[in-house]
Backbone as CSV, one residue per row, in Angstrom:
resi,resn,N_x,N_y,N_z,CA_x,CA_y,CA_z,C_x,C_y,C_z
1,UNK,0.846,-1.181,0.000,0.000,0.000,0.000,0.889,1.241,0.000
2,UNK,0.649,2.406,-0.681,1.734,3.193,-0.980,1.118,4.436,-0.083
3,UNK,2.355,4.857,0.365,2.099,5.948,1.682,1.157,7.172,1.156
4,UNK,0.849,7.845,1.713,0.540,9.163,1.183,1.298,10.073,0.921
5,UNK,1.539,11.317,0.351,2.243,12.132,0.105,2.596,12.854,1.199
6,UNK,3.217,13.851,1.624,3.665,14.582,2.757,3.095,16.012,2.513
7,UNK,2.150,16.549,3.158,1.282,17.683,2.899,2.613,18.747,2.636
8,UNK,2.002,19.816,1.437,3.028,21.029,1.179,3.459,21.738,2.106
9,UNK,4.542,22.207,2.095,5.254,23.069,3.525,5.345,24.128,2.758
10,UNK,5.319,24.433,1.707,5.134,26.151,0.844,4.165,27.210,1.112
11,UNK,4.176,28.271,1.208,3.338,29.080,1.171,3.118,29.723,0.003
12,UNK,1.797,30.133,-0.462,1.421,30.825,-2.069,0.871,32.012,-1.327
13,UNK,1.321,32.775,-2.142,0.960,34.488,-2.315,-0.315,34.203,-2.988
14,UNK,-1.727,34.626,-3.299,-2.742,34.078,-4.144,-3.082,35.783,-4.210
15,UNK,-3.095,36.442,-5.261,-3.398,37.797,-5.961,-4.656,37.943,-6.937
16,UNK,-5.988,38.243,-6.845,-6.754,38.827,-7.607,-8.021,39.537,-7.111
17,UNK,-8.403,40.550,-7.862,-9.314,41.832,-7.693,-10.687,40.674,-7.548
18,UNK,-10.879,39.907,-8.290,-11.963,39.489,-8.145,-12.866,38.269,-6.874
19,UNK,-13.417,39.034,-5.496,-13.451,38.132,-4.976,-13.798,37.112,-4.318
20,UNK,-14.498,36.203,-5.458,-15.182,34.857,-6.047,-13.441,33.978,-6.050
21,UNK,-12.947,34.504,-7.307,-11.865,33.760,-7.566,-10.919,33.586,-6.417
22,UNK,-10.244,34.707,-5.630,-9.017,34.729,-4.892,-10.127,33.555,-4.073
23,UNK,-11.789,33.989,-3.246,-11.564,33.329,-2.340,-11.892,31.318,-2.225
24,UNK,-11.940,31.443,-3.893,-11.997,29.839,-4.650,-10.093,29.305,-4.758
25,UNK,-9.887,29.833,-5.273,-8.318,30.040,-5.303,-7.605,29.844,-3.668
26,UNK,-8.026,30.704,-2.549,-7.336,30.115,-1.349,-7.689,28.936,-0.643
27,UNK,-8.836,28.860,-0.850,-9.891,27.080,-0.460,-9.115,26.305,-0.795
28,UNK,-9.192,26.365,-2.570,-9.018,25.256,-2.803,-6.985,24.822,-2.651
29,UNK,-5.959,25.777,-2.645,-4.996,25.768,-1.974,-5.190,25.627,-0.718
30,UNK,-5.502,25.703,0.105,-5.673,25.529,1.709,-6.206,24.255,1.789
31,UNK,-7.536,23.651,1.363,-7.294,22.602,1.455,-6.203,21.313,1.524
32,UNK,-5.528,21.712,0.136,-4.645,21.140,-0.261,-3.243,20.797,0.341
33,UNK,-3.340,21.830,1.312,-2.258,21.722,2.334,-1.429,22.901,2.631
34,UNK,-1.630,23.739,1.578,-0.701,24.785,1.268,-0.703,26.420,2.401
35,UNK,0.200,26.811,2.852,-0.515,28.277,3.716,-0.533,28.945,2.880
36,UNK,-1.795,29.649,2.417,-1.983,30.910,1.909,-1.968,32.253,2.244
37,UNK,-1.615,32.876,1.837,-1.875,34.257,2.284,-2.242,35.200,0.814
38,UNK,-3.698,35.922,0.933,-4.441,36.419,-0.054,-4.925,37.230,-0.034
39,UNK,-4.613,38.436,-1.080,-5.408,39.734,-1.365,-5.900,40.039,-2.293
40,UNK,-6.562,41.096,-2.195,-7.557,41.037,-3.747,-6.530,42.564,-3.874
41,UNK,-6.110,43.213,-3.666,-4.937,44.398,-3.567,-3.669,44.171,-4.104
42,UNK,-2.889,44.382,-5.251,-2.012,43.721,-5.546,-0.390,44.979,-4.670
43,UNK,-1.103,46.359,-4.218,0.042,47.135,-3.848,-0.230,46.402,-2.034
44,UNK,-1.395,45.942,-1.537,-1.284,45.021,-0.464,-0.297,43.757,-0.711
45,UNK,-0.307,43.130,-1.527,0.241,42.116,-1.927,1.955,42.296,-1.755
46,UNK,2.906,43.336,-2.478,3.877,43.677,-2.224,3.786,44.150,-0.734
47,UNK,3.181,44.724,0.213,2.993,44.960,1.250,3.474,43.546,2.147
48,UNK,2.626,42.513,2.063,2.628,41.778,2.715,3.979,40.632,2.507
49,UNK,4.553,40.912,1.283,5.675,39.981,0.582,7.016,40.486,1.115
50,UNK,6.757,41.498,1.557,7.338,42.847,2.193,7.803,42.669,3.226
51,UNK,6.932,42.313,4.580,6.618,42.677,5.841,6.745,40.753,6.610
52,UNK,6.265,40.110,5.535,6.541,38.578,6.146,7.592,38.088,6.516
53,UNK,7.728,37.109,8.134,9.290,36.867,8.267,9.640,35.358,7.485
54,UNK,8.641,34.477,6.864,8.298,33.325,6.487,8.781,33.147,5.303
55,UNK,8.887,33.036,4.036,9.001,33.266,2.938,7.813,32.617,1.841
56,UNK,7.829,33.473,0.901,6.365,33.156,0.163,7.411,32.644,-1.232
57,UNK,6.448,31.136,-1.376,7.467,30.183,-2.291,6.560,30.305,-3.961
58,UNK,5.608,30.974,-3.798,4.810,31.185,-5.384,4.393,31.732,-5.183
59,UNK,3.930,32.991,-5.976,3.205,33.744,-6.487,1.886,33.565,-7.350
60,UNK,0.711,33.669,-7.275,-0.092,33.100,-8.224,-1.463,34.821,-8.200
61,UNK,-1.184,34.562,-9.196,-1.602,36.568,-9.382,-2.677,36.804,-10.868
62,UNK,-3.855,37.030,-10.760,-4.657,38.152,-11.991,-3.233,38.445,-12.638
63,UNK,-3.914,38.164,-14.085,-3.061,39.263,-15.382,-3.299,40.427,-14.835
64,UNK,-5.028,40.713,-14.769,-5.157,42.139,-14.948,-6.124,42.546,-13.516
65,UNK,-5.864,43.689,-13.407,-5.582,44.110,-12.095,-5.439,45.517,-12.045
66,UNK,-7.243,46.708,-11.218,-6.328,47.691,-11.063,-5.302,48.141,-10.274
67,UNK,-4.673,49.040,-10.553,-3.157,49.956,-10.301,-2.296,49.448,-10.676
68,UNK,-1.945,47.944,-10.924,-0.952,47.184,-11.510,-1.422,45.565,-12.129
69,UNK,-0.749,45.574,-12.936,-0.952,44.329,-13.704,-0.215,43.150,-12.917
70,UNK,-0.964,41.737,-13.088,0.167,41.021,-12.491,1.402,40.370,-12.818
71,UNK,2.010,40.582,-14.150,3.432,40.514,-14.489,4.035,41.652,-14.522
72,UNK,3.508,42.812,-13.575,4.002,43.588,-12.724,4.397,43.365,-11.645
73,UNK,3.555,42.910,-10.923,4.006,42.416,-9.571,4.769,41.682,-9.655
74,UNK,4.550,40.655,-10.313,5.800,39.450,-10.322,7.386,39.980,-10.619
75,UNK,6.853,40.896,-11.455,8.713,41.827,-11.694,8.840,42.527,-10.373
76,UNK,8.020,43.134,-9.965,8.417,43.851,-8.511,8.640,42.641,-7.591
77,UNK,8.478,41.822,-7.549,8.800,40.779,-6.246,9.643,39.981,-6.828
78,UNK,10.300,39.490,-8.099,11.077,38.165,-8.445,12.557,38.472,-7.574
79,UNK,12.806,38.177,-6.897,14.044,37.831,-6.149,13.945,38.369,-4.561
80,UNK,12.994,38.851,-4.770,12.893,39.614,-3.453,11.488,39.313,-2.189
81,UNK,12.151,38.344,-1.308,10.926,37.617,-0.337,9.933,36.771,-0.685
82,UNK,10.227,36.668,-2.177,10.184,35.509,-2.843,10.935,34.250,-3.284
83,UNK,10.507,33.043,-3.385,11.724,31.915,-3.363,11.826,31.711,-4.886
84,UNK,12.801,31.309,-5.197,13.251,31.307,-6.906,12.116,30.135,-7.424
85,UNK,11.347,30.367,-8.506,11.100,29.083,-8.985,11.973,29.347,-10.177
86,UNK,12.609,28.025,-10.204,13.339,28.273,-11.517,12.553,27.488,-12.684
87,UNK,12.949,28.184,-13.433,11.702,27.975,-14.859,12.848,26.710,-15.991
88,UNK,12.556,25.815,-16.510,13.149,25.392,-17.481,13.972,25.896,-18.583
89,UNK,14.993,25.976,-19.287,15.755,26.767,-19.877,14.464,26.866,-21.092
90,UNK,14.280,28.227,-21.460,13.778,28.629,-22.829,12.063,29.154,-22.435
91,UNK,11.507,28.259,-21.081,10.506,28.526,-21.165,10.266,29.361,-19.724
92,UNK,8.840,30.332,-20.585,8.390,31.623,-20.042,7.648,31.028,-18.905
93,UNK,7.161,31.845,-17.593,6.165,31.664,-17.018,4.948,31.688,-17.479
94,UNK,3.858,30.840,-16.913,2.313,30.645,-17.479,1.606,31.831,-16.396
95,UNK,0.847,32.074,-17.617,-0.438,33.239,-16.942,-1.609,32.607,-16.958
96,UNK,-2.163,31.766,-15.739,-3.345,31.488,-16.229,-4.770,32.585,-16.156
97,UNK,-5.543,32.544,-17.160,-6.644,33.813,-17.199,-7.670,33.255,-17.983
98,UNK,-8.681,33.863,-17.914,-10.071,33.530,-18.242,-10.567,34.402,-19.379
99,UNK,-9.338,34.958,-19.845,-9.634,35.964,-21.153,-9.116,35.542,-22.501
100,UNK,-9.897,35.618,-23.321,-9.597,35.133,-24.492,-9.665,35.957,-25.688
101,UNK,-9.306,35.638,-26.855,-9.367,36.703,-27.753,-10.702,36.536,-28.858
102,UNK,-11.282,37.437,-29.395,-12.599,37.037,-30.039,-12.359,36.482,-31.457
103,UNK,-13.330,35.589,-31.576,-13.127,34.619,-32.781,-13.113,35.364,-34.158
């Protein structure tokens, strides 16, 4: 019988204005094992990435977002109180979003 997995010890940053999604988005991470910490504020968001003594191991953030976009934020936080994810040589980070372009 094969063990279970060992619940996540990471914490996710979870970023979006809309809030249905962030608070579907921290559930269903929290369930999962993960500590969240979540704003629908993305200049809260640097705030809190900021001010934590813990370290926040992903980022998961709205494209779009007022006062800042979220591959804004992600440039304002990549190295900083954030943990490296390192990306595969060649390939970009994924944006996932619910916007599409019209047919």
């Amino acid at each position: 019988m094969a063990t279970p997995a060992a619940a996540p010890r990471e914490t996710i940053l979870v970023v979006d204005d809309d809030p249905e999604v962030l608070a579907l988005a921290a559930d269903l991470l929290g369930v999962a094992g993960y500590t969240v910490v979540s704003t629908g504020d993305p200049c809260e968001a640097l705030r809190l990435a900021r001010t934590r003594s813990e370290p926040i191991h992903l980022l998961l953030t709205d494209v779009l977002m007022p006062f800042m976009s979220g591959s804004k934020l992600a440039e304002r936080r990549s190295g900083r109180h954030l943990s490296t994810v390192r990306q595969p040589r060649g390939q970009r980070p994924r944006c996932p979003t619910g916007f599409t372009r019209p047919p």
